[in-house]
mmCIF file of the C-alpha atoms, coordinates in Angstrom:
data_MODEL
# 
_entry.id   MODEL 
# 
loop_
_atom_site.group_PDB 
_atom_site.id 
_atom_site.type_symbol 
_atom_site.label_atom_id 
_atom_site.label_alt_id 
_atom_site.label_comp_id 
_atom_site.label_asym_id 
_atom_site.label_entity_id 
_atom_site.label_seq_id 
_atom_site.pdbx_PDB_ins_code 
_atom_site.Cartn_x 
_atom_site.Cartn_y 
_atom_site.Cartn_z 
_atom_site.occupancy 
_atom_site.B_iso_or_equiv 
_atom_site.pdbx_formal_charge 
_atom_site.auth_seq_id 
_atom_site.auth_comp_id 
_atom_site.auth_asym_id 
_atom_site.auth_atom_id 
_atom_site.pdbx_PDB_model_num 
ATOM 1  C CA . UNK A 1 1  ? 0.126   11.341  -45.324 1.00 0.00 ? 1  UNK A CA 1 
ATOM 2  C CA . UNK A 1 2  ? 3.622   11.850  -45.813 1.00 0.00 ? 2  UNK A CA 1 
ATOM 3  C CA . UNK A 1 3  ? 6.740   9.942   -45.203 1.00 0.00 ? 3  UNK A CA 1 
ATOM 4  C CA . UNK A 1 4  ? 7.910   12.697  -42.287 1.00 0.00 ? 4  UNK A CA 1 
ATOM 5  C CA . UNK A 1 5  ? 4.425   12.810  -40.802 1.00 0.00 ? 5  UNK A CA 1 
ATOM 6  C CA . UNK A 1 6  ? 4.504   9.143   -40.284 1.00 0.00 ? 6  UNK A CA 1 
ATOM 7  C CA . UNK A 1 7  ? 7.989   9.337   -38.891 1.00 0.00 ? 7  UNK A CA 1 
ATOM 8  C CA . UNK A 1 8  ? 6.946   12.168  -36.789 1.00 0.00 ? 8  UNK A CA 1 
ATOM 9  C CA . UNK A 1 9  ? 3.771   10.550  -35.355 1.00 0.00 ? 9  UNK A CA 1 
ATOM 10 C CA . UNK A 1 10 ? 5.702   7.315   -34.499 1.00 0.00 ? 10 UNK A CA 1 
ATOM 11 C CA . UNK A 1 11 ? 8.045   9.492   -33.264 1.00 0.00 ? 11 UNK A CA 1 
ATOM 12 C CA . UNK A 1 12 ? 5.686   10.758  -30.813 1.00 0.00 ? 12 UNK A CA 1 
ATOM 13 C CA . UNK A 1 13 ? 4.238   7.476   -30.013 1.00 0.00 ? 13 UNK A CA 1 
ATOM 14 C CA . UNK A 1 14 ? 7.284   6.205   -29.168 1.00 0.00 ? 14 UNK A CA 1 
ATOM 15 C CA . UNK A 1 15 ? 8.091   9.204   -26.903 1.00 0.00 ? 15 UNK A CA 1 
ATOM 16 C CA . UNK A 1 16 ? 4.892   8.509   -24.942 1.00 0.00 ? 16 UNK A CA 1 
ATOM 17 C CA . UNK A 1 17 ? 5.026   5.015   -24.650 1.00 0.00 ? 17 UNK A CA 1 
ATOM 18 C CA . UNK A 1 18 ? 8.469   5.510   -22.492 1.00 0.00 ? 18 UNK A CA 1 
ATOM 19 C CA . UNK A 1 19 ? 6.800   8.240   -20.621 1.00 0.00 ? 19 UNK A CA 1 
ATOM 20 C CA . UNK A 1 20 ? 3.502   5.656   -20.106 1.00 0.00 ? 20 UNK A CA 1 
ATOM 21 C CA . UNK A 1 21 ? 6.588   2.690   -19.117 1.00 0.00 ? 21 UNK A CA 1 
ATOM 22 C CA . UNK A 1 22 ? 7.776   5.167   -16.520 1.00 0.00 ? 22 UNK A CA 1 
ATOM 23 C CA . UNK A 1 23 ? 5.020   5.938   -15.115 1.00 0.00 ? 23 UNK A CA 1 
ATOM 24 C CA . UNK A 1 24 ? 3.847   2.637   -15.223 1.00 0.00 ? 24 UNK A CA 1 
ATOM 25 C CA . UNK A 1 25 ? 7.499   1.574   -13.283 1.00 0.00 ? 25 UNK A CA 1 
ATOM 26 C CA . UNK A 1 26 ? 6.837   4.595   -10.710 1.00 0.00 ? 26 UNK A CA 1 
ATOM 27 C CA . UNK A 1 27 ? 3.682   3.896   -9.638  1.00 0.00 ? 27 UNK A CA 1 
ATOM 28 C CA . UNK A 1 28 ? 4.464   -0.172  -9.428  1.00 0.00 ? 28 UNK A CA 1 
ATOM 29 C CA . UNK A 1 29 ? 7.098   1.009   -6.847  1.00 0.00 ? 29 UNK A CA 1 
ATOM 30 C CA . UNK A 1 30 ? 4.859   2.988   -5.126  1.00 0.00 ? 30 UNK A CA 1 
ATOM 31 C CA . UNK A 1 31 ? 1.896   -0.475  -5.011  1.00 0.00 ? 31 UNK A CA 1 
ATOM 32 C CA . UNK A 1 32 ? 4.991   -2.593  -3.780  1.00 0.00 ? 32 UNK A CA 1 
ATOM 33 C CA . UNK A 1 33 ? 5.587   -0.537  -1.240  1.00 0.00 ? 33 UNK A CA 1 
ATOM 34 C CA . UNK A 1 34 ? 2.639   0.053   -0.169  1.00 0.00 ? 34 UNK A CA 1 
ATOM 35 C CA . UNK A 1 35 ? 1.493   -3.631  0.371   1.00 0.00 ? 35 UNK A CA 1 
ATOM 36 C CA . UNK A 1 36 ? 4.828   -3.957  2.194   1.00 0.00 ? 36 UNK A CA 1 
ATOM 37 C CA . UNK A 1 37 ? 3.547   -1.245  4.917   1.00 0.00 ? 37 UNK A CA 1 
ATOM 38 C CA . UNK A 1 38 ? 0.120   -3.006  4.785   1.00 0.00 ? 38 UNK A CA 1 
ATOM 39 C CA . UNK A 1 39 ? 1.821   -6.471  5.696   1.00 0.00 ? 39 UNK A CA 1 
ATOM 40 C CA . UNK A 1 40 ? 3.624   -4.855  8.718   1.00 0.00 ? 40 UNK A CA 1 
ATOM 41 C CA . UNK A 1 41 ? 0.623   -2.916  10.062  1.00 0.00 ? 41 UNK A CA 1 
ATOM 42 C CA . UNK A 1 42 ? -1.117  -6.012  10.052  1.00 0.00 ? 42 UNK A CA 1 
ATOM 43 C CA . UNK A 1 43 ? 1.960   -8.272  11.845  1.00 0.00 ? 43 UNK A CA 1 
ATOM 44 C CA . UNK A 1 44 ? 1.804   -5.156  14.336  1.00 0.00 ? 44 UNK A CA 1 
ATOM 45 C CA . UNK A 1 45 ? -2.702  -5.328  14.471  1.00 0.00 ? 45 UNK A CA 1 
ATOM 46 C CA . UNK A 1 46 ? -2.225  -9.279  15.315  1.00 0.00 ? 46 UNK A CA 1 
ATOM 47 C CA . UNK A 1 47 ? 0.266   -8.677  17.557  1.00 0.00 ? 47 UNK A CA 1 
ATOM 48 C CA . UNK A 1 48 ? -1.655  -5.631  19.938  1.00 0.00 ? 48 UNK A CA 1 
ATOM 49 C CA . UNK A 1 49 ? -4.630  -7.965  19.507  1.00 0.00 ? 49 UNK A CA 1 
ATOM 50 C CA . UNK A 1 50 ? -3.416  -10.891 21.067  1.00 0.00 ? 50 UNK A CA 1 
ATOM 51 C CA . UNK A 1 51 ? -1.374  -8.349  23.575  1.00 0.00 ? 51 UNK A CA 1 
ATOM 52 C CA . UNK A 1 52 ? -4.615  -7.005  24.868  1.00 0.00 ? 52 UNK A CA 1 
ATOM 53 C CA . UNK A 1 53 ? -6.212  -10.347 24.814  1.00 0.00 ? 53 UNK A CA 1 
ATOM 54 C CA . UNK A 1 54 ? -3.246  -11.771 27.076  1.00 0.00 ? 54 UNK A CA 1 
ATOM 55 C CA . UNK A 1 55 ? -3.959  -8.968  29.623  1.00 0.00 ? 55 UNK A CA 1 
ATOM 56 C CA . UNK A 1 56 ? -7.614  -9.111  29.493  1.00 0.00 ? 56 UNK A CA 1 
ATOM 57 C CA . UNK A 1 57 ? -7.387  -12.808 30.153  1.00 0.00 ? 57 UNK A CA 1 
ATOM 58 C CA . UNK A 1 58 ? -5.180  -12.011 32.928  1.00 0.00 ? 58 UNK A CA 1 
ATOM 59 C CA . UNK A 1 59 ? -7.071  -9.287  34.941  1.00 0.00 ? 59 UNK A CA 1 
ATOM 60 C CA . UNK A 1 60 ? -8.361  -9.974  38.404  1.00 0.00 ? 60 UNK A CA 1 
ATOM 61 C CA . UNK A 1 61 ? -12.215 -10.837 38.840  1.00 0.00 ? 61 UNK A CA 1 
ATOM 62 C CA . UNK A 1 62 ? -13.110 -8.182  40.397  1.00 0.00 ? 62 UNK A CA 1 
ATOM 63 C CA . UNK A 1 63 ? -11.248 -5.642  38.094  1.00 0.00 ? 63 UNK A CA 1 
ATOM 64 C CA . UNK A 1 64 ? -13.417 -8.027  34.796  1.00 0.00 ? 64 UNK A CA 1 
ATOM 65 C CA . UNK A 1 65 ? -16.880 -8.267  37.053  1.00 0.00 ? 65 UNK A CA 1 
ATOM 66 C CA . UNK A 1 66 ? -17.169 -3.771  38.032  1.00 0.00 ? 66 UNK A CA 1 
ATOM 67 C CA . UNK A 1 67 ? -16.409 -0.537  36.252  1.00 0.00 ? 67 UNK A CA 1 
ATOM 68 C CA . UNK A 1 68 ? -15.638 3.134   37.283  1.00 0.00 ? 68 UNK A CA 1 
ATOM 69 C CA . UNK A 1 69 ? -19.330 3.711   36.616  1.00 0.00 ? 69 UNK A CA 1 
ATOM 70 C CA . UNK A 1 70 ? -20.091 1.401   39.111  1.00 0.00 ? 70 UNK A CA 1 
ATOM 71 C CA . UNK A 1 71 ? -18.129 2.796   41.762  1.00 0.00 ? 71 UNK A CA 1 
ATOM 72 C CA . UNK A 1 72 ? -18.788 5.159   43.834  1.00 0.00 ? 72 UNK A CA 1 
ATOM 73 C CA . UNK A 1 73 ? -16.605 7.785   44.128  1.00 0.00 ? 73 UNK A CA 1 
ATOM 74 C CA . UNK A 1 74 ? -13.928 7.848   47.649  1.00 0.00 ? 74 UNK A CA 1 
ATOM 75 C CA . UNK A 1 75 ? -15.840 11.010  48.987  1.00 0.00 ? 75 UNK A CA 1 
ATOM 76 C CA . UNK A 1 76 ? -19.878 9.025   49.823  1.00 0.00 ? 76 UNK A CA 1 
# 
């Protein structure tokens, strides 16, 4: 192998190691992100848990104890 073949082929390694470092930057960006959407959907997930929890705890008895299948409809 020739001096200008090995110059070319680290040449060419070198241009696709930056491209590979890029890439590698890009998608990092993209992970980062990501997990920072995951964190807020799950402060928002605790926070419509205990939401529904706080009105379930709150309902009347009789609204917790019977459901629309159990009533009968206005017109019997």
């Amino acid at each position: 192998m020739t001096f200008e073949q090995l110059q070319e082929q680290l040449y060419e390694l070198q241009s696709q190691f930056a491209f590979q470092e890029d890439l590698l930057n890009q998608l990092n960006a993209v992970v980062v992100r990501q997990q920072a959407q995951i964190d807020t959907l799950e402060r928002e997930l605790l926070l419509h848990r205990e939401r529904l929890l706080h009105v379930l705890e709150n309902l009347p008895e009789k609204a917790q104890g019977s459901t629309a299948i159990d009533e009968r409809p206005p017109h019997y």
